[in-house]
N, CA, C and O atoms as a DFTB+ gen file, in Angstrom:
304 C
 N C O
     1  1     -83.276     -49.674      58.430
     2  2     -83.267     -48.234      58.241
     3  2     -82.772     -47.528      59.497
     4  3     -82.219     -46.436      59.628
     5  1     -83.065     -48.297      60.229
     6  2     -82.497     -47.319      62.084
     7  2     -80.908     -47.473      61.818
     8  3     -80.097     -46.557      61.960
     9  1     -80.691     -48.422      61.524
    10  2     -79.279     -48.313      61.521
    11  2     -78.846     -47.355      60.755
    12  3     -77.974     -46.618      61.216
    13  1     -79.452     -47.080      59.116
    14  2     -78.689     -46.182      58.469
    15  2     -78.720     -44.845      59.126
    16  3     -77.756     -44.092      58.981
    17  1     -79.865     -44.453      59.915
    18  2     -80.390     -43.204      60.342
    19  2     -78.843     -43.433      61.729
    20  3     -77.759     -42.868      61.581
    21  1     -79.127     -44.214      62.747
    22  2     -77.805     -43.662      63.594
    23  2     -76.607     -43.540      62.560
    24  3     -75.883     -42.582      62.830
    25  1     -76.248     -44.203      61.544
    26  2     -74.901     -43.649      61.113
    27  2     -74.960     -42.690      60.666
    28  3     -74.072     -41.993      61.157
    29  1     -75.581     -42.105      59.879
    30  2     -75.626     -40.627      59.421
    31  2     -76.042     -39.718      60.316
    32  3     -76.102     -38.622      59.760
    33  1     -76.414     -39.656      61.649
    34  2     -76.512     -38.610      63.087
    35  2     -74.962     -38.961      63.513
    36  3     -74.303     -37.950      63.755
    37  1     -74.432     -39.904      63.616
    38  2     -73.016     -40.337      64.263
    39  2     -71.659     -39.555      63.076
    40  3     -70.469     -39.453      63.373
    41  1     -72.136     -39.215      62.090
    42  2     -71.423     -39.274      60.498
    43  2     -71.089     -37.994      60.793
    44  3     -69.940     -37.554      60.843
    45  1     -72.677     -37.048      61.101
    46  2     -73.186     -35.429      60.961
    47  2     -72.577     -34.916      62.597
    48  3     -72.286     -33.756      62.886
    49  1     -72.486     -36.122      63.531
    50  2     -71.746     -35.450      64.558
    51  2     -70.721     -35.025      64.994
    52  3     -70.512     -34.157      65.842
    53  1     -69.713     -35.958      64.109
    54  2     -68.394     -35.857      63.816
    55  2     -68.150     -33.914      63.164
    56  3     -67.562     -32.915      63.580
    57  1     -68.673     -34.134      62.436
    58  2     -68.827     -33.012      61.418
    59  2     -69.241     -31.454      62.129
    60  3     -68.711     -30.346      62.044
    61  1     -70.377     -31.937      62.817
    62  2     -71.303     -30.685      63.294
    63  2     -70.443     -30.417      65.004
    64  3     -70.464     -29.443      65.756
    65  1     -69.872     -31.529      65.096
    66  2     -69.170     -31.329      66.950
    67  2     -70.840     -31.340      67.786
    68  3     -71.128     -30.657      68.769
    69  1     -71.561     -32.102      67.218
    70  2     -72.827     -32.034      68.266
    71  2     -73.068     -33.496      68.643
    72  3     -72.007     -34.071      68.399
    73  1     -73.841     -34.258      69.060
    74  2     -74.325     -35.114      69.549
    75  2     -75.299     -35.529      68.777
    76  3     -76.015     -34.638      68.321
    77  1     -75.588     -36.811      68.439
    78  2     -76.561     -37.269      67.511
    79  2     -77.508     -36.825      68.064
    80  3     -78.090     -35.939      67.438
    81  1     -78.019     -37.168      69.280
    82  2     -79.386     -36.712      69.755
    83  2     -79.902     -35.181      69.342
    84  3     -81.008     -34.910      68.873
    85  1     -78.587     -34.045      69.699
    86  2     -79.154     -32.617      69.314
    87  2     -79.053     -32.402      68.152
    88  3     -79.302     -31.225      67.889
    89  1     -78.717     -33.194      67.046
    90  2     -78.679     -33.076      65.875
    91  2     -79.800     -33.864      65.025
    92  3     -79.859     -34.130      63.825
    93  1     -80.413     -34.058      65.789
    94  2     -81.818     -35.193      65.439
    95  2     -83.055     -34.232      66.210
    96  3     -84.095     -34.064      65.574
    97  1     -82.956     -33.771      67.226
    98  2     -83.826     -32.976      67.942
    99  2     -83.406     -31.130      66.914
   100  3     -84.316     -30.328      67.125
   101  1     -82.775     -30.806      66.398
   102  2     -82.401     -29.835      66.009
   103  2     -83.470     -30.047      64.731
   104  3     -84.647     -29.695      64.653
   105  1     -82.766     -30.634      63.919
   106  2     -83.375     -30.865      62.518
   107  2     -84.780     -31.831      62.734
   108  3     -85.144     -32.580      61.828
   109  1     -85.504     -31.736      63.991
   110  2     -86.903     -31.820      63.797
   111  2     -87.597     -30.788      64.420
   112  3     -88.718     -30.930      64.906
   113  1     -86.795     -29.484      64.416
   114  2     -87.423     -28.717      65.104
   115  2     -87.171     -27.842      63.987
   116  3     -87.758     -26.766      63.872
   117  1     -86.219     -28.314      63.059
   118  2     -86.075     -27.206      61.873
   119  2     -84.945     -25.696      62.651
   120  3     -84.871     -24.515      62.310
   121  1     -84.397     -26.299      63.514
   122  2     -83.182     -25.280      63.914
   123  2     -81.557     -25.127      63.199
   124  3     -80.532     -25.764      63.445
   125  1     -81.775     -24.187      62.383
   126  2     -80.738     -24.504      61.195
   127  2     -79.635     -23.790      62.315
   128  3     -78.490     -24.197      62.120
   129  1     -79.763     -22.767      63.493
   130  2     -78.737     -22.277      64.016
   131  2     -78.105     -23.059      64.951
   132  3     -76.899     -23.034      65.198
   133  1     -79.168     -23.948      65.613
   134  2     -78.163     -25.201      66.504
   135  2     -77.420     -26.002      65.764
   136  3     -76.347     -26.355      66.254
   137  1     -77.704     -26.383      64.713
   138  2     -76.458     -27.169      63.412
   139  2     -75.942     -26.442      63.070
   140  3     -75.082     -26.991      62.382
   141  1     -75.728     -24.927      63.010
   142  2     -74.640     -24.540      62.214
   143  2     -73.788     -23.991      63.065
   144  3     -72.667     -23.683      62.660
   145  1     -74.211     -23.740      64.566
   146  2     -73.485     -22.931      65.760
   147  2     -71.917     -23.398      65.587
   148  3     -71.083     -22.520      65.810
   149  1     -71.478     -24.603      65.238
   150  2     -70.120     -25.257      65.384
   151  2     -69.528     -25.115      64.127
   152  3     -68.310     -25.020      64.275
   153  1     -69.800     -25.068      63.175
   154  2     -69.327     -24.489      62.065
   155  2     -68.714     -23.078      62.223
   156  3     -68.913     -22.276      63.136
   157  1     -67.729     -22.921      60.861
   158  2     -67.160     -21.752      61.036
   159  2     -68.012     -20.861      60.249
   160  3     -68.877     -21.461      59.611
   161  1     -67.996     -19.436      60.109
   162  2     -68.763     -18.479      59.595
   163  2     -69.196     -18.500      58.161
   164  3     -70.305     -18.253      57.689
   165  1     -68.109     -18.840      57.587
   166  2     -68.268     -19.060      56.638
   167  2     -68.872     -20.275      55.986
   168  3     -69.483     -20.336      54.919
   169  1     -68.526     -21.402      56.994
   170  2     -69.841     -22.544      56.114
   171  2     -71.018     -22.347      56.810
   172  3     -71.837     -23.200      56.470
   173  1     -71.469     -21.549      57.676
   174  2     -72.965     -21.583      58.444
   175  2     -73.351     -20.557      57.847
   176  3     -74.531     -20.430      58.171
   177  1     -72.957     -19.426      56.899
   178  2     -73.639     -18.243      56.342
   179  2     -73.610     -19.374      54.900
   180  3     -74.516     -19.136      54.102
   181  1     -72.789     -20.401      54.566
   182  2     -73.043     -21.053      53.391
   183  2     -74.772     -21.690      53.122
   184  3     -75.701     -21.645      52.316
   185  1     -74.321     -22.339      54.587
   186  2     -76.084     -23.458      54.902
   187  2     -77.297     -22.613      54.930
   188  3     -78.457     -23.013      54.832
   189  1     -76.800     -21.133      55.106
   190  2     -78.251     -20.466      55.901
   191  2     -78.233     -19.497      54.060
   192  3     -79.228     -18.804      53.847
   193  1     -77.448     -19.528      53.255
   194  2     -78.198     -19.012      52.437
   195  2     -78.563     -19.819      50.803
   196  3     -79.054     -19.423      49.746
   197  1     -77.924     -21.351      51.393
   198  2     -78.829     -21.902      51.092
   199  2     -80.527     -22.692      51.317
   200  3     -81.507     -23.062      50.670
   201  1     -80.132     -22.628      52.351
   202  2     -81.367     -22.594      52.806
   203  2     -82.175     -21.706      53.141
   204  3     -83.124     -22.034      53.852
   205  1     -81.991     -20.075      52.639
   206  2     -83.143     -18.722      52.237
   207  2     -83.357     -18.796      51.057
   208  3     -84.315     -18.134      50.656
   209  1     -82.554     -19.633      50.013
   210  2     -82.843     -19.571      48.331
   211  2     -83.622     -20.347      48.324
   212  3     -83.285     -21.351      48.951
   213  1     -85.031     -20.402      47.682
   214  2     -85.371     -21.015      47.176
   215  2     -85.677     -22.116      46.281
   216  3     -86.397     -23.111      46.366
   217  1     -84.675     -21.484      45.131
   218  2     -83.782     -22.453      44.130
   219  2     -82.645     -23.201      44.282
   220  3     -82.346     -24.296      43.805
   221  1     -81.946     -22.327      45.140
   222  2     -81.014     -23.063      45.499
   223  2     -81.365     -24.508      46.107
   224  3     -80.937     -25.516      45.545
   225  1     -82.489     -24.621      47.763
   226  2     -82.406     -25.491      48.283
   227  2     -82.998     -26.339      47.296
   228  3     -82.403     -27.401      47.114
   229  1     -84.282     -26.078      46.442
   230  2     -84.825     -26.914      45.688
   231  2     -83.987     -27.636      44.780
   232  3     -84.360     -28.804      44.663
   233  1     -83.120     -27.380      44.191
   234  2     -81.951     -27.815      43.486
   235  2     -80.766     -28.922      44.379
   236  3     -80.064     -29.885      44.070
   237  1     -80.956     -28.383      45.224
   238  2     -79.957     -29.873      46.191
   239  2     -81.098     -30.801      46.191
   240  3     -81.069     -31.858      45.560
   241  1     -82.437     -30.288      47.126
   242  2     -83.142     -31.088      47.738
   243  2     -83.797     -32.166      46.462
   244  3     -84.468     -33.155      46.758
   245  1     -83.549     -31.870      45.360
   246  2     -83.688     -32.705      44.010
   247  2     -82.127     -33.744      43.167
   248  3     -81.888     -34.361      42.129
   249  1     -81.591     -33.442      44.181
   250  2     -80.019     -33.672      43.342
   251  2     -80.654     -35.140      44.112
   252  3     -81.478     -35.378      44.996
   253  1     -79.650     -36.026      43.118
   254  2     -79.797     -37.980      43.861
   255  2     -79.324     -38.259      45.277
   256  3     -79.774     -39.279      45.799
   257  1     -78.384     -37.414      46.061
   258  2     -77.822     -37.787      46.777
   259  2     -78.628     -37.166      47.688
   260  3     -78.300     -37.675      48.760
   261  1     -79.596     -36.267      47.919
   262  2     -80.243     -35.926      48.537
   263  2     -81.624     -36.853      48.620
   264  3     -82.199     -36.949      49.705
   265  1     -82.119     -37.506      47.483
   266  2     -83.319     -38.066      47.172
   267  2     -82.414     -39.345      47.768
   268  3     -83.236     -39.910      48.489
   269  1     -81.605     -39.840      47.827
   270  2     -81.588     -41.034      48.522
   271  2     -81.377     -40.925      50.087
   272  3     -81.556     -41.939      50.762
   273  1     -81.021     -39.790      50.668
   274  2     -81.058     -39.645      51.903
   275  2     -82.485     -39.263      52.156
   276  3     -82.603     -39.432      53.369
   277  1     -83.351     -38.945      51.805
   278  2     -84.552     -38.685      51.899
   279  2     -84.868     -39.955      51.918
   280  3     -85.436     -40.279      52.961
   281  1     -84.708     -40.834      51.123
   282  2     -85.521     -42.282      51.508
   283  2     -85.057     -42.965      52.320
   284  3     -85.894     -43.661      52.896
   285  1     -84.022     -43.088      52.647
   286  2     -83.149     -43.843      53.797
   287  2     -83.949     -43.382      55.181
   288  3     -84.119     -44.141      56.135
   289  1     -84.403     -42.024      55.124
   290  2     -85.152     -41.571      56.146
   291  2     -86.332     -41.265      56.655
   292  3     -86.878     -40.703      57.605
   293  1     -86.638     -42.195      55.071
   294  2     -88.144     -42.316      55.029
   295  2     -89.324     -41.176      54.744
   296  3     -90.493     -41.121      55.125
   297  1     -88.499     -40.261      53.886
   298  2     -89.200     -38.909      54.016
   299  2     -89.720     -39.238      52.371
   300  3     -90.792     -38.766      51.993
   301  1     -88.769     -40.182      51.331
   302  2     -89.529     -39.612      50.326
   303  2     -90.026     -40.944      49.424
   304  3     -90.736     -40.788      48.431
């Protein structure tokens, strides 16, 4: 499982322009603005209003591809 967890911080760093570490220290601190700071406006007002919906997030956070990253990470 460590392994899958560094590839997907190494995957999300590519992506986010951050560093696995602040992207692992971010999202356990629940800092949606240090992950989205490198993004452009438009996908960080995407993340942040999905993540103020309610339904919305509940609806990813239920989709399979989310429920299997949840277990890969041991959350579910």
């Amino acid at each position: 499982m460590a392994e899958n967890q560094k590839d997907l911080y190494e995957c999300l760093s590519d992506r986010l322009k951050l560093s696995p570490s602040q992207i692992k220290s971010s999202a356990e601190k629940g800092a949606v603005d240090d992950l989205t700071r490198n993004l452009d406006s438009a996908q960080a007002e995407r993340v942040k209003s999905i993540l103020n919906d309610p339904d919305k997030a509940r609806e990813i956070l239920n989709s399979p591809q989310a429920q299997a990253l949840m277990k890969m990470l041991g959350q579910g």
